[in-house]
N, C-alpha and C positions, 0 to 999 in steps of 0.2 A: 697569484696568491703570495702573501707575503712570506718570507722563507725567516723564523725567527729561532734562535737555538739557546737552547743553556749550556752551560759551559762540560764540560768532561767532568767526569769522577779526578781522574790524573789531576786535571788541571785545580779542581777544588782542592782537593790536600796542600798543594803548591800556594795556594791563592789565603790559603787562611790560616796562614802563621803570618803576625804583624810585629813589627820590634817593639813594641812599647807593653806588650802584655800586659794593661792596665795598670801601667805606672805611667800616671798623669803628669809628674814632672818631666819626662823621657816627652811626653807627647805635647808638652809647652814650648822644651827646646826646641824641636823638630819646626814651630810654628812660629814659634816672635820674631824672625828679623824676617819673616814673610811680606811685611808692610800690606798684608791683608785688611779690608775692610770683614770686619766681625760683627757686623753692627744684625746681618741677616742670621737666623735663628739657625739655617742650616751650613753654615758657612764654614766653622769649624769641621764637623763631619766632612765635608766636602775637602777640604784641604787634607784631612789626613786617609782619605784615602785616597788621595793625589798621593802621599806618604809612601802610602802600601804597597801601590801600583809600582811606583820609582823602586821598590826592592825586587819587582819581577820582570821589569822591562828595562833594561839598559838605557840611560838617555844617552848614549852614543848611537843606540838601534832605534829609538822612540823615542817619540814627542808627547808628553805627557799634557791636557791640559782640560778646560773646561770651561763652564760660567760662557758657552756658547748658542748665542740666541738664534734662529733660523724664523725667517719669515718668505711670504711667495712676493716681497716686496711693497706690500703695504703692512700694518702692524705686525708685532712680532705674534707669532702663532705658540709658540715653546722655546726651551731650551734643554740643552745638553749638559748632564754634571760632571761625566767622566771620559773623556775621549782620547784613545791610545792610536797615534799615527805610526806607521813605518816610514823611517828616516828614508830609506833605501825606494821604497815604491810611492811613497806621498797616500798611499793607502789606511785608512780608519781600518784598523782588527782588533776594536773592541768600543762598545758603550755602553755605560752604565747611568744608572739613577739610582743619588744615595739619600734616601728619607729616614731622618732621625725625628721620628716623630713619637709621640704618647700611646697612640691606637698603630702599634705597628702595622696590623692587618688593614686598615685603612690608606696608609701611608705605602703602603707594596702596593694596592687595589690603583692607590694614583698611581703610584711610577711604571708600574704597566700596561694603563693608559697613555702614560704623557709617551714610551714609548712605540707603543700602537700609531698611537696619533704621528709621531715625526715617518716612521716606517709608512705611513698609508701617503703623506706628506713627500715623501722623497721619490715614491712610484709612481703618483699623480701626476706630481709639480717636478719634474726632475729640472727641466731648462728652468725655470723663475723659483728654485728655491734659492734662497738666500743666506748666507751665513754671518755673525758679527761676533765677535769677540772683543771680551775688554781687553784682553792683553797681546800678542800683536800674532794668532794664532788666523790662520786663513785657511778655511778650507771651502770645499764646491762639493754639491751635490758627487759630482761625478769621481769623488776620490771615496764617497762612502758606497761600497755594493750592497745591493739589497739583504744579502745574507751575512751582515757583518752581525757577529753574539752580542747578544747584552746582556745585562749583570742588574741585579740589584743590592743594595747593601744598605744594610744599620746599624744602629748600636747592639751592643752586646744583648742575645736571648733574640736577634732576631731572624735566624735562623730558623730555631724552632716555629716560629710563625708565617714563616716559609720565604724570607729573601734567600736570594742567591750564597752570600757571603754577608760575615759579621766585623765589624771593628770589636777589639778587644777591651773596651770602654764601655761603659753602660750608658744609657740615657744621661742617668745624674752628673756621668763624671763628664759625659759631652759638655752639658750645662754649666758646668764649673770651671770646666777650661778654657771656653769662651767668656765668662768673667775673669778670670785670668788674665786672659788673653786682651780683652776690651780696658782693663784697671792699669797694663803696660803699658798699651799703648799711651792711654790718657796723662800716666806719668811723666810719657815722654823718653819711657826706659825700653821701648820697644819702636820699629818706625811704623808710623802712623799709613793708613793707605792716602795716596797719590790721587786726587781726582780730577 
């Protein structure tokens, strides 16, 4: 049986103080010399709570990273949003899936399928699961234990509709920052993603 956990009360209080406390220029800085492609609806979200995480994990102790696809070697089956490595053991201690979407309740209902699914995926298929990252992040089935926590997260109020943890931004202001964010780059006032 699959061993799956939500995170502690402790560690909740810890986990939901974000530095940008909806101050949308605070959370532009944080993101334009990223050279992120912004072009995907959830990509901003994604990147700032890459953000978050970098205030509670030391990247001397952790490897912060994401946008990792797992397949059993033929098509890609899913991906990863949020994955917290230990620098020191090569060990995943933590995954998440962060959906900023309109029906928040809908949006958790996915991300704790696409979770189910990689967990049922990594007990099955442990020798032929497969990992790919866009950025130069390598990991193997056998560095994630079955009982590693995962997390959900969205935009601000969603909480209340039961993810795990909130970014301190709302829907709208996600939405605006990634136009922001997409009008810099285009200007050339920010770097463009790399492909």
């Amino acid at each position: 049986m699959l061993k799956t956990f939500v995170l502690s009360g402790l560690f909740a209080v810890i986990f939901s103080s974000f530095a940008f406390a909806g101050d949308l220029n605070a959370a532009f800085d944080s993101l334009k010399n990223l050279g992120t492609n912004f072009e995907p609806d959830g990509a901003v979200c994604e990147e700032l709570e890459k953000v978050r995480l970098g205030q509670i994990y030391p990247a001397d102790k952790f490897l912060i990273s994401g946008d990792i696809e797992y397949s059993t070697g033929k098509e890609t089956i899913g991906e990863l949003d949020t994955v917290v490595i230990d620098r020191s053991t090569g060990k995943v201690v933590l995954l998440g899936e962060v959906k900023c979407w309109k029906n928040m309740e809908d949006g958790l209902m996915k991300a704790k399928s696409q979770m189910l699914r990689f967990f049922w995926n990594l007990e099955k298929h442990p020798n032929s699961l497969r990992f790919t990252s866009y950025g130069d992040t390598n990991i193997t089935a056998a560095q994630v234990p079955l009982n590693t926590p995962f997390y959900t997260v969205g935009p601000q109020g969603s909480v209340a509709q039961g993810a795990t943890f909130e970014l301190n931004l709302t829907l709208k202001e996600t939405q605006h920052l990634r136009m922001m964010l997409l009008k810099c780059q285009q200007n050339g006032e920010c770097p463009s993603p790399q492909y």
